[in-house]
C-alpha positions in Angstrom: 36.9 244.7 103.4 39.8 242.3 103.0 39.2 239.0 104.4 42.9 236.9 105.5 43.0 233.1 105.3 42.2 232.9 109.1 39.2 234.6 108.7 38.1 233.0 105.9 38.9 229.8 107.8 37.0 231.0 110.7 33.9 232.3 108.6 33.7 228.7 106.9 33.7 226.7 110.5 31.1 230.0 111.7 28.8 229.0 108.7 29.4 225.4 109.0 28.5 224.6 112.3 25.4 227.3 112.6 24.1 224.4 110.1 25.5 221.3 111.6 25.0 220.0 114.1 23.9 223.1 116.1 20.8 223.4 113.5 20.5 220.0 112.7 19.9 219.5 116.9 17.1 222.7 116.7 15.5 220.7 114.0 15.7 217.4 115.4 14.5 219.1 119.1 11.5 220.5 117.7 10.4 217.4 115.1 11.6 214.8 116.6 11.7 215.2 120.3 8.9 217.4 121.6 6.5 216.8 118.8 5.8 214.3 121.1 3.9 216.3 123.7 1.4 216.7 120.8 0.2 213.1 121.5 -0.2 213.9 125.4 1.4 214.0 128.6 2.4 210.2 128.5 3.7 210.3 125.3 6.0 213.2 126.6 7.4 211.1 129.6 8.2 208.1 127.8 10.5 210.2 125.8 11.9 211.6 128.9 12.3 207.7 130.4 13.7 207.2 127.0 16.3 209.5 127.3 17.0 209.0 131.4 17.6 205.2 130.4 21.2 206.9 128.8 23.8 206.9 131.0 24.3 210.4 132.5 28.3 210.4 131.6 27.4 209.4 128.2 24.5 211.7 127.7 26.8 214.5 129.1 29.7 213.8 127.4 27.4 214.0 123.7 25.9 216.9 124.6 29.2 218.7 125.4 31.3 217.7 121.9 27.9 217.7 119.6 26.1 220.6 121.3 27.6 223.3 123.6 30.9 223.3 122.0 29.8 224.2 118.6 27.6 226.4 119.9 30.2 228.7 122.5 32.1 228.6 119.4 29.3 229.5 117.0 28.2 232.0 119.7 31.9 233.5 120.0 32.4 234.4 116.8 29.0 235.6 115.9 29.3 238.2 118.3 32.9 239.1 116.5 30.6 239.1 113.1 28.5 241.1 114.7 30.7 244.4 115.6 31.1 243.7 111.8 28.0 243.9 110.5 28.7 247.7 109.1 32.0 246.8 107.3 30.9 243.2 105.5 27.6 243.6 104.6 26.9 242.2 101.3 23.1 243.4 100.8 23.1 246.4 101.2 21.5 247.3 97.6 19.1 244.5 98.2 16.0 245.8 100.6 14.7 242.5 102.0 18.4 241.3 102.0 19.4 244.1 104.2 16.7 244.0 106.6 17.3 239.9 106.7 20.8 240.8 107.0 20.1 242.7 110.1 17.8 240.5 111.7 19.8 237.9 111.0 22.2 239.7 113.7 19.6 240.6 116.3 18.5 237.2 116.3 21.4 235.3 117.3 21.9 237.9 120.5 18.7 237.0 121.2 18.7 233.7 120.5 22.4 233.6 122.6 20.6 234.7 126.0 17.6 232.3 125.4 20.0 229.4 124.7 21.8 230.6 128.0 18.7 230.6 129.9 17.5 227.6 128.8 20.5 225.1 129.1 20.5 226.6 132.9 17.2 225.9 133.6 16.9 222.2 131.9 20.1 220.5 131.1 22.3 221.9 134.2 19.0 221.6 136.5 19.5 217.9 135.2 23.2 218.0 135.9 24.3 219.7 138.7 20.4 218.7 140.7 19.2 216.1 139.7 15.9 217.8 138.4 14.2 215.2 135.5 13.0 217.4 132.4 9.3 215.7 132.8 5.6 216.6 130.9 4.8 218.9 134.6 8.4 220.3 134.4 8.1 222.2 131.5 4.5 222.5 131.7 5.2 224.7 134.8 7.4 226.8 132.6 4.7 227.3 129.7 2.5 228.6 132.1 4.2 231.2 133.9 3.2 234.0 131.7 6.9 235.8 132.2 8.7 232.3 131.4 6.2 231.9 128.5 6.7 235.0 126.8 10.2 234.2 126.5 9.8 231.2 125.2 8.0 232.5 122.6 10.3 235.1 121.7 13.7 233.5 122.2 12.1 230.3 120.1 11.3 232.7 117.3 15.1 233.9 117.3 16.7 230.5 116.7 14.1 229.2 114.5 14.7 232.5 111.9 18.2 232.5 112.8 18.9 228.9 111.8 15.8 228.9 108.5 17.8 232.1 107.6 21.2 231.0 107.8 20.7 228.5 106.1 20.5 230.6 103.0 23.7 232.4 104.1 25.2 229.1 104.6 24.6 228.1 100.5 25.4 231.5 99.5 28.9 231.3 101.5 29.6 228.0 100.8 29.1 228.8 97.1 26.0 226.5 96.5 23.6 229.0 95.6 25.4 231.5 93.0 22.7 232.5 90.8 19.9 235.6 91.5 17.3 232.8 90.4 18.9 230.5 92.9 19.5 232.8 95.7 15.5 234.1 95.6 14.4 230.4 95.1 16.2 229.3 98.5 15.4 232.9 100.3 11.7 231.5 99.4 12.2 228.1 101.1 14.3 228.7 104.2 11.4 231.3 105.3 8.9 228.6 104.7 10.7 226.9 106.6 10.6 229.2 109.4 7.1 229.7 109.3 6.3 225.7 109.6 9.1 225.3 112.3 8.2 227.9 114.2 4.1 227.1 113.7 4.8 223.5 115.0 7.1 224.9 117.9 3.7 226.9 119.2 1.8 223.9 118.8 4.3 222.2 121.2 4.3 225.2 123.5 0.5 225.3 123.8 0.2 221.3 124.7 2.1 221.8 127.6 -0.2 224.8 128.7 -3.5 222.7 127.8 
């Protein structure tokens, strides 16, 4: 399939920002901000009093250029790559690759519709009501067993599609152009998915203890 220059262009920025800052955020939501929770309920709401001591226009304004408009885009053009998937496959002679390749796909729809859900029910609660993000917020959440179920599904599809792009992300940006080197990354970024998404349970069931 021949690629023109704006879809190479497009591809790049695709790749690019599935890594940063729209990974870097997942990464820095699960270590940095929720592991919290893991040291109790108190240690939870002095994040949250942490993060309400921002100013809302400021807070909102962040969110909007770092966050949600990398990700509409990122989201946008995924779905484009997806009603590709059958003419730009890559790996197809490579079993794991292929299946990866797939999943890879399925996982961002998924992920697209959990993101939705979630920014709705959190960050434009916050907006548009008022409603503070707090320890009994979300803990109401984890224990509704429909809400919870989602959670745990829709957190599994960003964590593997962001651990797993990032191997598309060094193959595409030329980083990783070796067998060796392409196996010794595939290796590591599903590590990684395995520790993120173990630590992301942890944090789902302190808010249900």
């Amino acid at each position: 399939m021949t690629v023109s220059r704006r879809q190479f262009v497009l591809r790049r920025l695709h790749s690019l920002t599935g890594i940063f800052p729209i990974g870097a955020y997942l990464f820095a939501h699960i270590f940095l901000e929720n592991t919290f929770v893991l040291a109790g309920g108190e240690s939870f709401e002095s994040l949250v009093r942490g993060i309400g001591a921002i100013p809302r226009q400021v807070l909102l304004a962040t969110e909007i250029l770092l966050i949600w408009g990398p990700l509409l885009f990122h989201s946008a053009y995924g779905f484009v790559r997806v009603g590709q998937a059958e003419l730009d496959n890559p790996l197809r002679t490579d079993y794991l690759g292929a299946w990866l390749y797939t999943l890879q796909r399925l996982s961002g729809v998924v992920a697209f519709v959990f993101i939705g859900w979630h920014v709705w029910s959190t960050r434009l609660q916050y907006y548009f009501h008022g409603t503070e993000i707090t320890y009994a917020f979300i803990r109401g959440i984890m224990t509704d067993p429909l809400r919870f179920s989602f959670f745990l599904i829709g957190v599994l599809a960003c964590v593997f599609h962001f651990t797993n792009g990032i191997w598309t992300f060094a193959v595409t940006w030329g980083i990783t152009v070796g067998q060796r080197a392409q196996r010794t990354l595939r290796v590591a970024a599903l590590s990684l998915c395995v520790v993120m998404y173990g630590t992301a349970l942890a944090i789902m069931m302190a808010f249900r203890a």
